[in-house]
Structure formats: C-alpha cells, structure tokens
C-alpha positions in Angstrom: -33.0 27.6 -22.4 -33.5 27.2 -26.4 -37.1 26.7 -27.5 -38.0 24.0 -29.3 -40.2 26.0 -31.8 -42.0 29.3 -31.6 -45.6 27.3 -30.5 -43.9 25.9 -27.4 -43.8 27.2 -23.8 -40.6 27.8 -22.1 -41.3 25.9 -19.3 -42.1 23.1 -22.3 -38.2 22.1 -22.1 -35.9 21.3 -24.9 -37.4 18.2 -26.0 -41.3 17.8 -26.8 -41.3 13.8 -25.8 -40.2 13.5 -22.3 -36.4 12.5 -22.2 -35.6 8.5 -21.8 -32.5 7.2 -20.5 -29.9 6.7 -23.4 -29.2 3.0 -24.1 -25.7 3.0 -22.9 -26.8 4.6 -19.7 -25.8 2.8 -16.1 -26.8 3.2 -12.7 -24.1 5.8 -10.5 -21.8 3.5 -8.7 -22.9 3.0 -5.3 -19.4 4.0 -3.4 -17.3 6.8 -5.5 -13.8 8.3 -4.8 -11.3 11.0 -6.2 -7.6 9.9 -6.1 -4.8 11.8 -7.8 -1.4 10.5 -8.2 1.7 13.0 -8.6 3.9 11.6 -10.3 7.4 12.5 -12.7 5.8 10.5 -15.2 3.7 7.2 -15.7 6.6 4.9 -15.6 7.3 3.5 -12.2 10.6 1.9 -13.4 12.0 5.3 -14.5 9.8 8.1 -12.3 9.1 9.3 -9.2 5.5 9.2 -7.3 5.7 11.9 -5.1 2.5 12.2 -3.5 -0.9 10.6 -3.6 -4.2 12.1 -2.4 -7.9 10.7 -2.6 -11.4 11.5 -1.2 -14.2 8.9 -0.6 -17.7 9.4 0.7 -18.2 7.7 3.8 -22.3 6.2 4.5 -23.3 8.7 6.2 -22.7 11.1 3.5 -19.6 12.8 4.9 -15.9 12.8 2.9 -13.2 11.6 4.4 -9.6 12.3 3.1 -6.2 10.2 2.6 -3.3 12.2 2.0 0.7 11.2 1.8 3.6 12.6 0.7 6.0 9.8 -0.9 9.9 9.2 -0.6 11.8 7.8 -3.6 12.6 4.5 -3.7 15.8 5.3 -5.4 18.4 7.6 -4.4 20.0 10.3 -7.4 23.1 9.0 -8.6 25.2 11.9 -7.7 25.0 15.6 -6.1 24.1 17.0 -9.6 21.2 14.7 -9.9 20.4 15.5 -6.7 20.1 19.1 -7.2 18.1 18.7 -10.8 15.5 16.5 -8.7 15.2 18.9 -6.2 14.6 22.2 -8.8 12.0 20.0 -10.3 9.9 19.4 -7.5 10.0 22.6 -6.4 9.1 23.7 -10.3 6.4 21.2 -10.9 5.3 20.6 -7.4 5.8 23.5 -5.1 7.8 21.0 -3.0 11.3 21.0 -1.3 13.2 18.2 0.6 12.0 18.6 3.2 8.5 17.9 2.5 9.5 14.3 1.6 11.8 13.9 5.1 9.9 11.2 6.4 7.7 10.0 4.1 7.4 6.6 3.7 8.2 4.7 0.4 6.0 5.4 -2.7 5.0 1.8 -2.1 3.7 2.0 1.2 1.9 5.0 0.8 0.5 3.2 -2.4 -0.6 -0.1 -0.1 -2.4 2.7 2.5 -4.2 4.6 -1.4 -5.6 1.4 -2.4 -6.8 0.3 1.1 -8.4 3.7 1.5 -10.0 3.2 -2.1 -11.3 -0.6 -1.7 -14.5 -1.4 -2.9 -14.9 2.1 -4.4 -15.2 3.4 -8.3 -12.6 5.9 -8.6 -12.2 8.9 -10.7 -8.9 10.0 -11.8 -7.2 12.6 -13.9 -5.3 10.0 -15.1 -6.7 6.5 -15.1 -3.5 4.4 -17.3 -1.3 6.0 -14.1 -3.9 4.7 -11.4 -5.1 1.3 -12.9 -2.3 0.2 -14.5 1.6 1.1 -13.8 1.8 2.2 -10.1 -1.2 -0.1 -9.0 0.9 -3.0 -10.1 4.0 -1.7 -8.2 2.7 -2.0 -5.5 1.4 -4.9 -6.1 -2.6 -3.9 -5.1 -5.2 -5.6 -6.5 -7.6 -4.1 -9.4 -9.7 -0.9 -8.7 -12.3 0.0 -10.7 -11.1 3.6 -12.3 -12.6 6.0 -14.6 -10.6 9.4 -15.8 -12.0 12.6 -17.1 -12.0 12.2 -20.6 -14.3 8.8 -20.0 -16.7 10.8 -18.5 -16.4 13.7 -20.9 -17.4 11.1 -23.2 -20.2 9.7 -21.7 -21.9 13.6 -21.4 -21.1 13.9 -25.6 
C-alpha cells in the first residue's frame, strides 16, 4: 500500500476523499460466460474452427461447461494437404485425427456454442473471432462479447 503523505495512517488508503464510481463506470452484467474459439485463423471462408469451449454461471452460482471438438467442413485437396493439416493440429493444438473422428461440423457445434451462451455477456480472447466472422457462419444471432484487451482498458 503507498501512503498518501507522511501525516496519513496506513489504514487511511490511497486516496484521502473516499473513492466514487468513475463516470464511465456500469453495473456487472447480470449473466456472464467465457467462450474460446480455436480456430486456424479468423476467416471462416479460408480456416478451420477446430474446437469451441465456454463456461456460464448457472443461478445458483454453480458453472456449467460446453465443450466440442469440430470437423472441417471442407476436406484437404490432396494427401499432401492432408498431412500438412494434420502436423498443424498436432503443432498448434496438441490434436491428432482422431480427436476430430466424430465431431460434428464446425457449424453445428457453433449452433450448440451460441445456444449455451444465450442471453449471456461473454468474454473472449478474441471478440472480432466470436462476434463477428464465425457467429455469422453459422448464422446465430448477436451475442453480446467483450475480449481482454476491452477490459484491460476499462481497469487503465
């Protein structure tokens, strides 16, 4: 704790007027959630989402969890490609083929994400990813989405 001067108390705080809400301040939303998005890139015409996770609180204070893994949409063009996907999801993601075996299409996992996030604020590593390019793949409606550096700004 700093002192405010030499005269003050520490238990005095850091501030000799009691602290007021900032101007710009807002009430916490009521219903929050986590969601992350792993993705190739932010581009769903070009990348790959290849797993989505999220965590809401439920009323009664508890969190409940939504994980899925996602299978492309599009199929590598030949073995080569294949094999280059497949070194790069094990590089970037710690995942193998197999992982994905099963998985249901980056779109319907996204339809089950935004379902499990409804009504909710949601806080994201990455909020253009979230809010704007995969959300409109799968054709979900708006969510309300802050990312990190927002509210890194906000505590400035």
């Amino acid at each position: 704790m700093i002192r405010v001067s030499e005269a003050a108390p520490w238990d005095a705080g850091l501030y000799p007027e009691p602290a007021r809400a900032a101007p710009w301040s807002a009430e916490r939303p009521a219903h929050l959630a986590f969601a992350t998005l792993w993705c190739t890139g932010g581009d769903p015409e070009r990348d790959s989402l290849v797993r989505v996770q999220a965590l809401r609180q439920a009323a009664d204070g508890r969190w409940d969890s939504f994980a899925a893994f996602c299978r492309s949409e599009r199929a590598p063009s030949d073995t080569l490609a294949a094999e280059h996907v497949g070194a790069r999801l094990a590089r970037e993601f710690g995942l193998s083929a197999a992982d994905l075996d099963g998985a249901p299409e980056a779109a319907r996992a996204l339809e089950q994400l935004h379902a499990f996030l409804d009504g909710r604020t949601v806080i994201t590593a990455a909020r253009h990813q979230a809010r704007n390019g995969w959300r409109a793949r799968a054709g979900a409606p708006a969510l309300a989405v802050l990312d990190l550096a927002e509210i890194a700004a906000l505590c400035l």
